[in-house]
DORORO-621907 format. One record per residue (C-alpha): residue number from 1; residue in one letter; z, y, x. Coordinates in pm, 1 decimal, decimal comma. Last residue first. Example, Ala and Ser with C-alpha at 12.3 -4.5 7.8 and 13.67 -1.06 7.14 Angstrom:
<torkes>
torke k: 2 | r: s | c3: 714,0 | c2: -106,0 | c1: 1367,0
torke k: 1 | r: a | c3: 780,0 | c2: -450,0 | c1: 1230,0
</torkes>
This chain:
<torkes>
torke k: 64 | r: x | c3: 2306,5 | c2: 881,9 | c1: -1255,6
torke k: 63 | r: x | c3: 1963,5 | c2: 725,9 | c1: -1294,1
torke k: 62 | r: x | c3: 1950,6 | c2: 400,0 | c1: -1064,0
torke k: 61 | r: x | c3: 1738,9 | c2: 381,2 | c1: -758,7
torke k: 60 | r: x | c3: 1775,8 | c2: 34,1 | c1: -584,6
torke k: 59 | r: x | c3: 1915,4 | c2: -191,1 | c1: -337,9
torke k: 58 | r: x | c3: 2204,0 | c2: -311,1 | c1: -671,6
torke k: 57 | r: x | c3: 2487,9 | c2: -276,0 | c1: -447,6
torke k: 56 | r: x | c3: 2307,7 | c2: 27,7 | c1: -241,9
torke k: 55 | r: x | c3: 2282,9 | c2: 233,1 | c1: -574,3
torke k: 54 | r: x | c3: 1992,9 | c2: 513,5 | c1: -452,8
torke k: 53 | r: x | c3: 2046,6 | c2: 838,3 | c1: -708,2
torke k: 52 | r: x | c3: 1856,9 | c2: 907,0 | c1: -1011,8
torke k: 51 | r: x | c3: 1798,7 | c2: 1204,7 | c1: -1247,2
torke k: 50 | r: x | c3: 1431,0 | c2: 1278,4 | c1: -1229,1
torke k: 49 | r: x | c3: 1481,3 | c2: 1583,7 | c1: -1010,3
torke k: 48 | r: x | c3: 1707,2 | c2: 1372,2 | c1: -826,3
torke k: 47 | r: x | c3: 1439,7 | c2: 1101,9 | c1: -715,9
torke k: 46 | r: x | c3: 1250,7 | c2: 1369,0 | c1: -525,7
torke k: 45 | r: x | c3: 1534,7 | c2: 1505,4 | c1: -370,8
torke k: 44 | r: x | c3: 1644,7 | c2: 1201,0 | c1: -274,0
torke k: 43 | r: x | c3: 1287,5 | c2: 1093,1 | c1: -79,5
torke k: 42 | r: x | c3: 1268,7 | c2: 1468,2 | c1: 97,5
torke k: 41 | r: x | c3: 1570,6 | c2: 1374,7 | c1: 246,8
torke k: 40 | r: x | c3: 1532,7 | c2: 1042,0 | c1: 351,1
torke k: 39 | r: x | c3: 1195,5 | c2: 1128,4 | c1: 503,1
torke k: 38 | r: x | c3: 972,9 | c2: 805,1 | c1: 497,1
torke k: 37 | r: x | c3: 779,3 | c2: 587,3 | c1: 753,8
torke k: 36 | r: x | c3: 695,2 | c2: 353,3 | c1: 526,2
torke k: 35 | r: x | c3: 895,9 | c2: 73,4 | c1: 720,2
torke k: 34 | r: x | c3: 1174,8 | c2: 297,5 | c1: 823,2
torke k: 33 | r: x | c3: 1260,1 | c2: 449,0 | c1: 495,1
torke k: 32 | r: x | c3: 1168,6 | c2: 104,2 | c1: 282,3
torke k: 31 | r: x | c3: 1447,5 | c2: -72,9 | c1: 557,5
torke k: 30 | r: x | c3: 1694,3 | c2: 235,8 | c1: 541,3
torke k: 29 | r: x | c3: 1725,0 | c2: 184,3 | c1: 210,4
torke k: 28 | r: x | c3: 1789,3 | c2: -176,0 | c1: 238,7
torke k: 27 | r: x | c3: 1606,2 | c2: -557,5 | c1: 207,8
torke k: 26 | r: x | c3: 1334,4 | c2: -417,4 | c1: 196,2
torke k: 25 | r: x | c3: 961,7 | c2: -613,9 | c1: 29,4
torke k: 24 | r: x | c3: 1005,8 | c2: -705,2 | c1: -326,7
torke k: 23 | r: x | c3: 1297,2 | c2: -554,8 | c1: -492,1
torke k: 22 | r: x | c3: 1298,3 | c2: -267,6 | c1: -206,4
torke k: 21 | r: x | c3: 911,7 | c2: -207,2 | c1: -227,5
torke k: 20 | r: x | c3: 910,2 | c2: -215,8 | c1: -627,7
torke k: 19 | r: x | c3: 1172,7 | c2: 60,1 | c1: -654,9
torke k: 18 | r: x | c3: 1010,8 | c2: 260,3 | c1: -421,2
torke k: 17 | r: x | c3: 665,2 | c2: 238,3 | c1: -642,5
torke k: 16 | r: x | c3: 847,4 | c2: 252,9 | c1: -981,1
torke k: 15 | r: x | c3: 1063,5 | c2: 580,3 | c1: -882,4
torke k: 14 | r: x | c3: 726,6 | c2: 730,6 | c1: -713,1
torke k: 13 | r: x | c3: 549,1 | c2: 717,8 | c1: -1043,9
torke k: 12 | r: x | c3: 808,1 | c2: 872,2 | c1: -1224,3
torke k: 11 | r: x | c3: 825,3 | c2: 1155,8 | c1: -931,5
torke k: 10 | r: x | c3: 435,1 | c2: 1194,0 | c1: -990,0
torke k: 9 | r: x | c3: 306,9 | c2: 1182,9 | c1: -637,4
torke k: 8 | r: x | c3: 346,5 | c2: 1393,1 | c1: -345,8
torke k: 7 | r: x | c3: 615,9 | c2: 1231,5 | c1: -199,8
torke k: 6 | r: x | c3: 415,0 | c2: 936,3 | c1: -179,8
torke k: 5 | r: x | c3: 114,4 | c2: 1089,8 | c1: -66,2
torke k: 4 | r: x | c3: 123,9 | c2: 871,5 | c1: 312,3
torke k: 3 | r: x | c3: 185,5 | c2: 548,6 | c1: 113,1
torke k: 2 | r: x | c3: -76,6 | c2: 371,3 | c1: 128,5
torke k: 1 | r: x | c3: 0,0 | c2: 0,0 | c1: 0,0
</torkes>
C-alpha cells in the first residue's frame, strides 16, 4: 500500500487504513509508525479531529 498521502487523506479514510495495518500487519504503534515511515504527531492530530485516540491494549484507534 502507498502510503506517502496518508496524512493527506480523508481523516475517516485514514482511521480505516491505520486501523487495518495494525490488525493485520503491526504488532504496535510504533511498528505502523516505523514501517510507513509516519510522523507520530501529525498521525494524532489527525485522528483527534475525528475524535479518537490510539488504545495500546486493544493496538488500535478507539474514539474517546
Amino acid at each position: 500500500m502507498e502510503v506517502s498521502n496518508l496524512l493527506t487523506m480523508e481523516s475517516a479514510i485514514v482511521l480505516g487504513i491505520i486501523n487495518e495495518r495494525l490488525r493485520i500487519e503491526c504488532d504496535s504503534y510504533e511498528n505502523l509508525l516505523s514501517r510507513y515511515e509516519l510522523e507520530e504527531g501529525a498521525l494524532n492530530h489527525k485522528m483527534a479531529l475525528l475524535g479518537y485516540q490510539y488504545d495500546p491494549t486493544t493496538n488500535q484507534f478507539k474514539g474517546k
